[in-house]
C-alpha positions in Angstrom: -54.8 -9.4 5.0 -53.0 -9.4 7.9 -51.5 -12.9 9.1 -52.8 -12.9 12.6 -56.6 -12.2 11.0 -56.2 -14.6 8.5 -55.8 -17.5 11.3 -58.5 -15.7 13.1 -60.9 -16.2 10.1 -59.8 -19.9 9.6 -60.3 -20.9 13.1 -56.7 -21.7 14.2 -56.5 -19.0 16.5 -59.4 -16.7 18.8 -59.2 -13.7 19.6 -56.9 -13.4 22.8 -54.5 -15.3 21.4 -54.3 -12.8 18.4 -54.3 -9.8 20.8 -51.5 -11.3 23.5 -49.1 -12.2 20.4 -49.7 -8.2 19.5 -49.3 -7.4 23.0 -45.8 -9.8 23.3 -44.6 -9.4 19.8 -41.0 -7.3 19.4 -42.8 -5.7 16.4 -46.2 -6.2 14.4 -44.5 -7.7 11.3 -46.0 -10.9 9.9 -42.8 -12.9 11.4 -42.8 -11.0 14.5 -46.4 -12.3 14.9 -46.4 -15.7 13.3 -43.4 -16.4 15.6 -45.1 -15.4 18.7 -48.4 -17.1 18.2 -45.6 -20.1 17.3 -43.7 -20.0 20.6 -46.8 -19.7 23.0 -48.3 -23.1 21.9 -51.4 -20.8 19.7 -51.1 -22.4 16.6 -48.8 -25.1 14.9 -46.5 -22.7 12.3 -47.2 -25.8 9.3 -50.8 -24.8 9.3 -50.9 -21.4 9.7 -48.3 -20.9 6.9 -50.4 -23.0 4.7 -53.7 -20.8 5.6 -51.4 -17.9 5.1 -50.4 -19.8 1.5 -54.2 -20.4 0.7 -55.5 -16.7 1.3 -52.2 -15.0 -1.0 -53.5 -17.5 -3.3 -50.0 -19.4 -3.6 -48.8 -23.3 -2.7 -47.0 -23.6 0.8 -44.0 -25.7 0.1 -41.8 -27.9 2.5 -38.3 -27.0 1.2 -36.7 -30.1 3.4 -38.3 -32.4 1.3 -38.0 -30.6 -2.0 -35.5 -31.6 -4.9 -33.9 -27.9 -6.0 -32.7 -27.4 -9.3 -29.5 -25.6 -8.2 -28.6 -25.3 -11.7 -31.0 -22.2 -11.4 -28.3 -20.4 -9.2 -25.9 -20.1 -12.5 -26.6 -16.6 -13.8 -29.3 -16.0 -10.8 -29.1 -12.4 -9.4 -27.7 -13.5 -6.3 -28.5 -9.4 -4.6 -32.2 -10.7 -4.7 -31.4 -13.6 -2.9 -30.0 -11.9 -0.1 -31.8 -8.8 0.0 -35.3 -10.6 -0.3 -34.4 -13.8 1.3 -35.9 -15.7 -1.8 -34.4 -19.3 -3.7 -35.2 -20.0 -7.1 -36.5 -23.9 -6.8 -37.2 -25.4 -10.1 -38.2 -24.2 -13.9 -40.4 -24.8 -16.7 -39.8 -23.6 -20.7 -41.1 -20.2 -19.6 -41.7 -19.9 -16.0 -39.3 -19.9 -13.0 -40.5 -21.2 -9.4 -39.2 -19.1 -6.9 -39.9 -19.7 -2.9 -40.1 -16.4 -0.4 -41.9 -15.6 2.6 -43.5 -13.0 1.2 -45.3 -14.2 -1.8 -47.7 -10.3 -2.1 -44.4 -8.3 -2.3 -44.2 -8.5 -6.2 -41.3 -5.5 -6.6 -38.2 -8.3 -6.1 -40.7 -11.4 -8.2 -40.7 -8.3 -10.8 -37.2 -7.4 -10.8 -36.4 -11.3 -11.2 -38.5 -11.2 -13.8 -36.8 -8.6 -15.9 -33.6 -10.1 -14.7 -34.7 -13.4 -16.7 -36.6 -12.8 -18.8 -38.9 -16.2 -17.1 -42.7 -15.6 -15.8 -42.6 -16.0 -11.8 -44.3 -18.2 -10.1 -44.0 -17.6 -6.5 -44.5 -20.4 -3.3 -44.8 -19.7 -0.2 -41.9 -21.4 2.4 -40.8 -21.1 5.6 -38.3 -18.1 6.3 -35.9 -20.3 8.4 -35.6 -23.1 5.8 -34.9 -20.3 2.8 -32.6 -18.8 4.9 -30.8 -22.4 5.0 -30.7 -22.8 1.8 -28.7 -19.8 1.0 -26.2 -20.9 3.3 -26.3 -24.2 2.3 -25.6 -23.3 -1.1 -23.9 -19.7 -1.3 -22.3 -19.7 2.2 -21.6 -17.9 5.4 -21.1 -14.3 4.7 -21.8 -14.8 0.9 -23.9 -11.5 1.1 -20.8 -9.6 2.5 -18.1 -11.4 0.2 -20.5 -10.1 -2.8 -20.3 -6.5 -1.4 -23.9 -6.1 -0.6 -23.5 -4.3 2.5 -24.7 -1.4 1.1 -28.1 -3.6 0.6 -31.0 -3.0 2.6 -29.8 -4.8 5.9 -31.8 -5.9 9.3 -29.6 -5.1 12.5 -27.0 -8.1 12.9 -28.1 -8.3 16.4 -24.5 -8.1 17.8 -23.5 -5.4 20.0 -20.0 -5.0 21.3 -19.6 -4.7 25.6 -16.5 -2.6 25.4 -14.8 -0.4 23.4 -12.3 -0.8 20.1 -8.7 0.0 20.5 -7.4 1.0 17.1 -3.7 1.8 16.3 -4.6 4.1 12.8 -3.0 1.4 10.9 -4.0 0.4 7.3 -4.3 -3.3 8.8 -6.8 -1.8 11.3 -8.3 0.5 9.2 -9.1 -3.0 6.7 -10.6 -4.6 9.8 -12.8 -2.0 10.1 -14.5 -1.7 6.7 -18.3 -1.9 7.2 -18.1 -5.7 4.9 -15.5 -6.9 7.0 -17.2 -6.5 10.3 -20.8 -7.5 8.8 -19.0 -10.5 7.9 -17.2 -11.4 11.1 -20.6 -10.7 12.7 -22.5 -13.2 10.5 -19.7 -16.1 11.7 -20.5 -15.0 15.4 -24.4 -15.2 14.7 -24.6 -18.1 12.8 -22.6 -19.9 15.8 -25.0 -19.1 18.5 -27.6 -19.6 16.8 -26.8 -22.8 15.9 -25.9 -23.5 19.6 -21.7 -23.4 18.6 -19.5 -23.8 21.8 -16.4 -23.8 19.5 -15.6 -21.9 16.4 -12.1 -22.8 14.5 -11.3 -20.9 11.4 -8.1 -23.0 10.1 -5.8 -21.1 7.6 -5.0 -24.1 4.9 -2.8 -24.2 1.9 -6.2 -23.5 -0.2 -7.6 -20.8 2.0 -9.6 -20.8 5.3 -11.8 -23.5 6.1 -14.4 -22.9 9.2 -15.6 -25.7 11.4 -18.4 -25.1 13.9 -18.3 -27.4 17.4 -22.1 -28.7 17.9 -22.8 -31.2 20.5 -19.1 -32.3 20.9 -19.0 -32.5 16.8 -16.9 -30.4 14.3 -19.1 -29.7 11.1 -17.9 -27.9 8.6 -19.4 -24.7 7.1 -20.1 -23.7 3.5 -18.2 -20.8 2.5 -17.8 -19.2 -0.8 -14.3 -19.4 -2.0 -13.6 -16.0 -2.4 -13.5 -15.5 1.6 -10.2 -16.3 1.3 -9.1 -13.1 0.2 -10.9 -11.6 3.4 -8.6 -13.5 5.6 -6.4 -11.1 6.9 -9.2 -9.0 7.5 -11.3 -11.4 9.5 -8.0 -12.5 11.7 -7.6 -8.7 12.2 -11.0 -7.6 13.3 -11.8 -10.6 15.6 -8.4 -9.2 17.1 -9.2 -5.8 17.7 -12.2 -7.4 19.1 -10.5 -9.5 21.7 -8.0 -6.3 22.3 -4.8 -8.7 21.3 -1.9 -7.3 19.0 -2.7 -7.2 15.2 0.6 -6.7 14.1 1.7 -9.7 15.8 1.8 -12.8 13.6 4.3 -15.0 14.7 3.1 -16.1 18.7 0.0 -17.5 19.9 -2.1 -14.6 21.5 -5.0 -15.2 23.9 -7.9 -12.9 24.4 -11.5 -12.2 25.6 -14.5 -10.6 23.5 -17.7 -9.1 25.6 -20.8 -8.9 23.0 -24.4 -8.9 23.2 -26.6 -10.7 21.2 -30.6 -10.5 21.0 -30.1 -8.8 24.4 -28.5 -11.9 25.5 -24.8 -11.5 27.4 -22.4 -13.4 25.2 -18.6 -14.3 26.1 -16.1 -15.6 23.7 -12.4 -16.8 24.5 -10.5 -16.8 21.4 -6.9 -18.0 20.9 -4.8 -17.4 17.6 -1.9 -19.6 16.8 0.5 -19.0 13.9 0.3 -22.3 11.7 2.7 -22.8 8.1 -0.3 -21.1 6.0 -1.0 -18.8 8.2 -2.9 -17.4 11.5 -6.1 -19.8 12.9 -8.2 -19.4 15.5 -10.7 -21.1 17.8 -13.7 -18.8 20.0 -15.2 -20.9 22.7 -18.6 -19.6 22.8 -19.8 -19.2 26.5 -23.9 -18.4 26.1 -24.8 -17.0 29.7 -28.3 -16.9 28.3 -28.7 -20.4 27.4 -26.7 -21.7 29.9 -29.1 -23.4 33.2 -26.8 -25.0 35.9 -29.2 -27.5 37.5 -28.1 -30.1 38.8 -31.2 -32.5 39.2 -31.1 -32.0 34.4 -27.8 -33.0 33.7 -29.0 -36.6 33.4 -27.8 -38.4 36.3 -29.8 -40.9 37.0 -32.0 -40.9 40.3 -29.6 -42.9 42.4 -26.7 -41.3 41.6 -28.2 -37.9 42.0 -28.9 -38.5 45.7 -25.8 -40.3 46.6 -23.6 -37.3 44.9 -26.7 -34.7 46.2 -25.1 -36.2 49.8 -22.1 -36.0 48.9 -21.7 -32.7 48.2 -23.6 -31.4 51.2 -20.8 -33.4 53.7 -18.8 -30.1 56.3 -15.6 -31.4 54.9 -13.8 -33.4 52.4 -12.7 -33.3 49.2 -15.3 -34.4 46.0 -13.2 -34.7 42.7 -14.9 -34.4 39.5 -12.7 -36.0 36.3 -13.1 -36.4 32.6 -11.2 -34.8 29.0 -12.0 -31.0 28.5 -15.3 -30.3 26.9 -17.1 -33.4 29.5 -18.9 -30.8 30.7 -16.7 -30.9 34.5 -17.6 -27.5 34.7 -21.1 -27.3 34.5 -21.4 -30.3 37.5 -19.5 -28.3 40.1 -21.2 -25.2 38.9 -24.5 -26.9 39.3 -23.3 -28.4 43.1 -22.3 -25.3 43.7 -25.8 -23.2 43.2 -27.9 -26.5 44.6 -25.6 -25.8 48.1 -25.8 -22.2 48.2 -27.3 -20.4 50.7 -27.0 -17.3 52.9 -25.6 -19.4 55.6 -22.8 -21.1 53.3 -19.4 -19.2 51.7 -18.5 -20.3 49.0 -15.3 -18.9 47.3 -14.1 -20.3 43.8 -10.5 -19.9 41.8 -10.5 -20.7 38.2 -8.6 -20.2 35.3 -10.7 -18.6 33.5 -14.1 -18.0 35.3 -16.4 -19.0 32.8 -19.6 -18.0 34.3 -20.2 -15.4 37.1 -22.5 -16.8 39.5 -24.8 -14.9 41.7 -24.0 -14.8 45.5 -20.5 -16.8 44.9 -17.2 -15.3 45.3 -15.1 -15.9 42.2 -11.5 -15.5 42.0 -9.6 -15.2 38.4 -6.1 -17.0 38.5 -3.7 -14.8 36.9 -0.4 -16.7 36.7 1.7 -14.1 35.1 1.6 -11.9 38.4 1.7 -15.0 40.6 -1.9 -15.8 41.5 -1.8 -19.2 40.5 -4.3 -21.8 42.4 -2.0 -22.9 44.9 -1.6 -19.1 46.3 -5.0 -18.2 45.7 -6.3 -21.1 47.4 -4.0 -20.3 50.6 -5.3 -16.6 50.7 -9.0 -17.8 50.4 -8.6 -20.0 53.7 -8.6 -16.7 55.4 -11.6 -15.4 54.2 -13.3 -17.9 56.5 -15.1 -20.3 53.8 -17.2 -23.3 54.1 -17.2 -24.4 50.6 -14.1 -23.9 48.0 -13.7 -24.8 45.1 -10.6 -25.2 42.8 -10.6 -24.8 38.8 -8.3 -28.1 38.8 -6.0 -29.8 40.6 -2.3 -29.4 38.1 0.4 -29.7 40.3 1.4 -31.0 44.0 1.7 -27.7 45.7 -2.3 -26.9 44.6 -3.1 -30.6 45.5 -1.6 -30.4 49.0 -3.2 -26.8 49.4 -6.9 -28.3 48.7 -6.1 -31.5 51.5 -4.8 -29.0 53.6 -8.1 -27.0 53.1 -9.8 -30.4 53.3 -8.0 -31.4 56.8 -9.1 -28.1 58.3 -12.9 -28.2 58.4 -13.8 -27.1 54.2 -15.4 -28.9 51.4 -13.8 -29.1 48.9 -14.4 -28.9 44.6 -12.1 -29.4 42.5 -11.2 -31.2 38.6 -8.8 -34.1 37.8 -8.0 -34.6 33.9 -8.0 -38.8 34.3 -10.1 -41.6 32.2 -12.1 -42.7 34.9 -12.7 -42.2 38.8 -10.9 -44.5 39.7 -7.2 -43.2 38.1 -7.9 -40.1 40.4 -6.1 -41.3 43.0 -2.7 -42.3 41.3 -2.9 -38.9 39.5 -2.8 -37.7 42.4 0.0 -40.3 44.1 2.0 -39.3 40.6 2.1 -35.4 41.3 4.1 -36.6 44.6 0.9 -36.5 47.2 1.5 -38.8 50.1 -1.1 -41.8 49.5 -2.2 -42.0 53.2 -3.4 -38.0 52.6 -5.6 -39.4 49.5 -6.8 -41.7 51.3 -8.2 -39.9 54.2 -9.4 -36.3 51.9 -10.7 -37.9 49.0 -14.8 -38.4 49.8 -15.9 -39.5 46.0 -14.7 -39.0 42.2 -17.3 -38.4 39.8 -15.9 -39.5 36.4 -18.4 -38.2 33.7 -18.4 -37.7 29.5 -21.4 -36.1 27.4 -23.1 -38.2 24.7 -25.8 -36.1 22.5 -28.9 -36.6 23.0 -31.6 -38.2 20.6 -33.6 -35.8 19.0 -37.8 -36.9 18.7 -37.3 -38.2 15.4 -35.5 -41.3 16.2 -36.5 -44.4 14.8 -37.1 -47.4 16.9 -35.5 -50.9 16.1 -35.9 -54.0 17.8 -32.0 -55.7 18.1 -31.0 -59.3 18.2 -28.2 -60.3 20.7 -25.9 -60.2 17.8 -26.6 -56.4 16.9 -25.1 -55.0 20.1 -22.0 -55.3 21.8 -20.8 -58.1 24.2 -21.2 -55.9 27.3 -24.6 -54.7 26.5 -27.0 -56.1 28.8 -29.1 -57.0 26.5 -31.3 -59.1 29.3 -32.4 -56.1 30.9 -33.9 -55.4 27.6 -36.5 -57.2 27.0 -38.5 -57.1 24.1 -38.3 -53.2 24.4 -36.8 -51.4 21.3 -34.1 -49.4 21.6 -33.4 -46.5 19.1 -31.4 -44.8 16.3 -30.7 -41.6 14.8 -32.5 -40.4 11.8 -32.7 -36.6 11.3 -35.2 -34.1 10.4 -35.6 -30.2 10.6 -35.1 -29.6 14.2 -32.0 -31.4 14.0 -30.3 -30.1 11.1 -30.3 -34.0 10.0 -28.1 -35.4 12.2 -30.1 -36.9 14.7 -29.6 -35.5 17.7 -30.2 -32.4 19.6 -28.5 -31.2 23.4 -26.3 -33.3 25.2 -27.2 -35.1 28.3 -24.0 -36.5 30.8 -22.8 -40.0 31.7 -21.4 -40.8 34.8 -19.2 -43.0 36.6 -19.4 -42.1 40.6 -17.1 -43.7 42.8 -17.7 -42.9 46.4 -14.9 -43.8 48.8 -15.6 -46.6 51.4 -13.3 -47.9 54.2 -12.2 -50.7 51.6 -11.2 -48.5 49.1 -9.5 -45.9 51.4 -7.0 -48.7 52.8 -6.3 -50.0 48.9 -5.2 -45.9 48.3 -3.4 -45.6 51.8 -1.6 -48.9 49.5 -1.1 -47.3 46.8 -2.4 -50.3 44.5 -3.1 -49.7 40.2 -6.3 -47.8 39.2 -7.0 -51.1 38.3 -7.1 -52.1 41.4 -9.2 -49.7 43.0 -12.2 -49.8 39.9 -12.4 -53.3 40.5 -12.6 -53.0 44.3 -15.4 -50.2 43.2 -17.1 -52.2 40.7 -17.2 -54.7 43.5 -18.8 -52.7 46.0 -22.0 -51.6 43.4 -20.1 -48.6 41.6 -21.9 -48.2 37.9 -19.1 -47.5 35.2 -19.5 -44.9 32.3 -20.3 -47.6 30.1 -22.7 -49.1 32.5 -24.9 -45.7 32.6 -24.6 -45.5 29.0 -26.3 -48.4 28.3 -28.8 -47.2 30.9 -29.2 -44.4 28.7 -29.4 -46.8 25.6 -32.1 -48.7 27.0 -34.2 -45.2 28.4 -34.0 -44.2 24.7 -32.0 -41.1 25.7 -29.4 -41.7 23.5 -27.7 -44.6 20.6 -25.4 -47.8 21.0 -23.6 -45.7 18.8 -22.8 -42.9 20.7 -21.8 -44.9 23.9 -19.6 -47.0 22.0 -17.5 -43.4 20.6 -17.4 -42.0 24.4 -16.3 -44.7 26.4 -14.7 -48.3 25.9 -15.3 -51.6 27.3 -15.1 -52.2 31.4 -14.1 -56.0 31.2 -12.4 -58.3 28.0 
């Protein structure tokens, strides 16, 4: 019976429901459906899989919290695996337990069979978690590196933006084999999917090893061994890809790959450096789709989102935001930038590279090799009569007089600062050779801001004794409130947490603190004059964040370090 009638019949679902998830489904398979009814709130997917379990007359099986025998995979006919996205789970004398979505298609439970000469007996599980599994346990692109292209396949999903160049080479001509690119296309998925922003495949001494970034965390993927051998051929394709030189192996290349993924628009920046055992890589995965740049969500807190709300809505000025790469600098300005924009307002960018193209926002990209660099750029875009500007960063003294020039002539101004904290802004700025009374009198605020991930729901609650936390925590403002750690479930992949949300440190500039920069006093200096006049430190709205349950003590304590001894 047909998924959608068998909740019908068992009262999980009525009839509209069943007919909208038709209507809305991409096709009328039992996933399609399930998934659909899923998504909209219709049904919780637990219970309808386990009505779906009772009426093929099989168990419905939680594979997180199963023991597997992976013994079972010795000897296993691994094509099945892939082709029929099944696991074999555990084994009797004479019967063989094997988990599928499908439980009433008994052509592959047959075939196994045969294979094993075992009596099937086959359990229902969720498609996702089997999928998992196989990952888990054979690897990324184990289907491909077992030459099962040839398989019955479903559509990868990826579709290139632009076309291939290809030289006719036999290195090309490698790259190009139908494994190789279903291989390279199962690394790409398997990244956005699992929300990626950085992919490094790292030529070692025993053959490639590939990390994925997720939440600020490198976590390394299984792969079978035998990918190894593929590792020219992966290099080379991602290459042609990215439109860089494949017969180039001894200087680092930079390039640019324009795909498409479940109709999503999909950018990825890759750089290849030549290391001793050969070429790696990193992609930085830019997800237009999945990105929202809103300023109110990045997880300021309510006071600091009006004082910097303010702040950036001031006719001139300059507003500094600081922090490593990856603190997500980016995604603030981008955000201040599409809360300010109107018809009445121009705003004109320069960045190196433009990572997202914004609507109604002119964007310039710096090309320094011919000479547009920020400092030129940003003199040309004073001409084009803008209100608002903003600048990629701040690297050098000519660009940093350029932006208080822009400042000193009626324009806000945006820009980034690689320093610890807000208040080193302004002797980075005194070190590049900027006169300290032009700081002084340009400079409006510094945000200073890191990412910390995000608790996911299954965190467990603890209540802490003084002695638990840290010195600086305030554990006063506590109470008798819990506070809360990571745990780990299905949602999370087990580790705990799930998105990232920011912390921030904004230092807004006061008549006090403009005469200690007109001084030229330490950073130290100035962040205790701050401090002094209400500022809230990184670590301060951490343990704001701590004590909202938004995030862990130990998180805070791996992003930011102590204010005071």
């Amino acid at each position: 019976m047909e998924i959608g009638n068998i909740l019908l019949e068992n009262g999980l679902i009525n009839q509209d429901q069943l007919q909208s998830a038709h209507l809305s489904a991409p096709s009328q398979s039992p996933d399609a459906v399930l998934a659909q009814l899923v998504s909209s709130g219709a049904v919780d997917k637990h219970a309808a899989l386990t009505a779906w379990a009772k009426e093929a007359g099989v168990d419905f099986v939680d594979l997180t919290d199963m023991e597997i025998d992976l013994s079972l995979l010795e000897g296993f006919p691994q094509k099945i695996i892939y082709r029929q996205i099944l696991f074999p789970i555990r084994r009797t004398e004479d019967t063989i337990v094997i988990a599928t979505n499908e439980p009433l298609n008994f052509y592959p439970l047959d075939e196994i069979s045969a294979a094993t000469g075992l009596i099937v007996e086959p359990v229902l599980a969720e498609k996702s978690e089997i999928a998992k599994l196989i990952k888990n346990h054979l690897g990324v692109g184990g289907e491909t590196i077992d030459g099962l292209i040839e398989q019955r396949i479903e559509d990868d999903g990826i579709e290139l933006l632009e076309e291939l160049e290809l030289d006719g080479s036999e290195l090309s001509e490698m790259a190009q084999e139908a494994s190789v690119v279903r291989l390279v296309n199962e690394i790409l998925m398997e990244a956005i999917e699992s929300r990626t922003s950085d992919v490094h495949i790292e030529s070692q001494q025993n053959g490639i090893v590939i990390r994925y970034r997720i939440d600020g965390i490198l976590h390394t993927q299984p792969v079978p061994s035998e990918i190894s051998h593929f590792r020219s051929a992966i290099v080379s394709r991602l290459k042609i890809m990215a439109k860089l030189n494949i017969a180039e192996k001894r200087l680092p290349q930079d390039g640019r790959i324009k795909i498409r993924v479940k109709g999503r628009d999909v950018d990825v920046r890759m750089s290849v450096i030549p290391m001793i055992h050969g070429e790696s890589l990193v992609m930085r995965i830019l997800d237009k789709g999945a990105m929202v740049f809103d300023l109110r969500s990045l997880g300021m807190s309510e006071e600091t989102y009006n004082t910097f709300s303010n702040l950036i809505r001031m006719p001139h000025g300059i507003v500094l935001v600081t922090g490593p790469t990856g603190s997500g600098k980016t995604t603030t300005l981008y955000s201040s930038l599409i809360e300010i924009n109107d018809a009445a307002t121009k705003i004109i960018t320069t960045e190196d590279p433009v990572e997202y193209q914004l609507d109604g926002i002119n964007q310039i990209q710096v090309h320094s090799k011919i000479g547009l660099t920020f400092a030129h750029s940003l003199r040309s875009i004073l001409r084009h009569d803008p209100d608002v500007v903003l600048v990629g960063e701040i690297r050098d003294l000519e660009t940093a007089e350029n932006a208080i020039q822009a400042s000193l002539t009626g324009h806000m101004v945006f820009s980034t600062l690689h320093t610890n904290d807000a208040a080193g802004a302004f002797t980075r700025m005194a070190d590049m050779g900027v006169e300290p009374f032009l700081v002084a009198s340009t400079v409006e605020a510094v945000m200073a801001q890191r990412l910390v991930r995000r608790l996911c729901d299954c965190k467990k609650a603890v209540v802490p004794s003084r002695e638990d936390v840290p010195s600086d925590f305030p554990f006063e403002q506590l109470g008798s409130a819990p506070i809360y750690e990571a745990v780990g479930c299905r949602e999370c992949r087990n580790v705990g947490y799930s998105g990232r949300l920011g912390v921030y440190e904004l230092l807004v500039v006061d008549d006090k603190l403009r005469e200690l920069a007109h001084e030229g006093v330490s950073t130290w200096e100035i962040k205790k004059a701050a401090i002094a006049g209400g500022m809230k430190t990184l670590r301060d709205d951490g343990w704001r964040k701590v004590i909202a349950g938004q995030t862990s003590i130990d998180e805070v304590l791996r992003i930011t370090k102590g204010d005071r001894s």
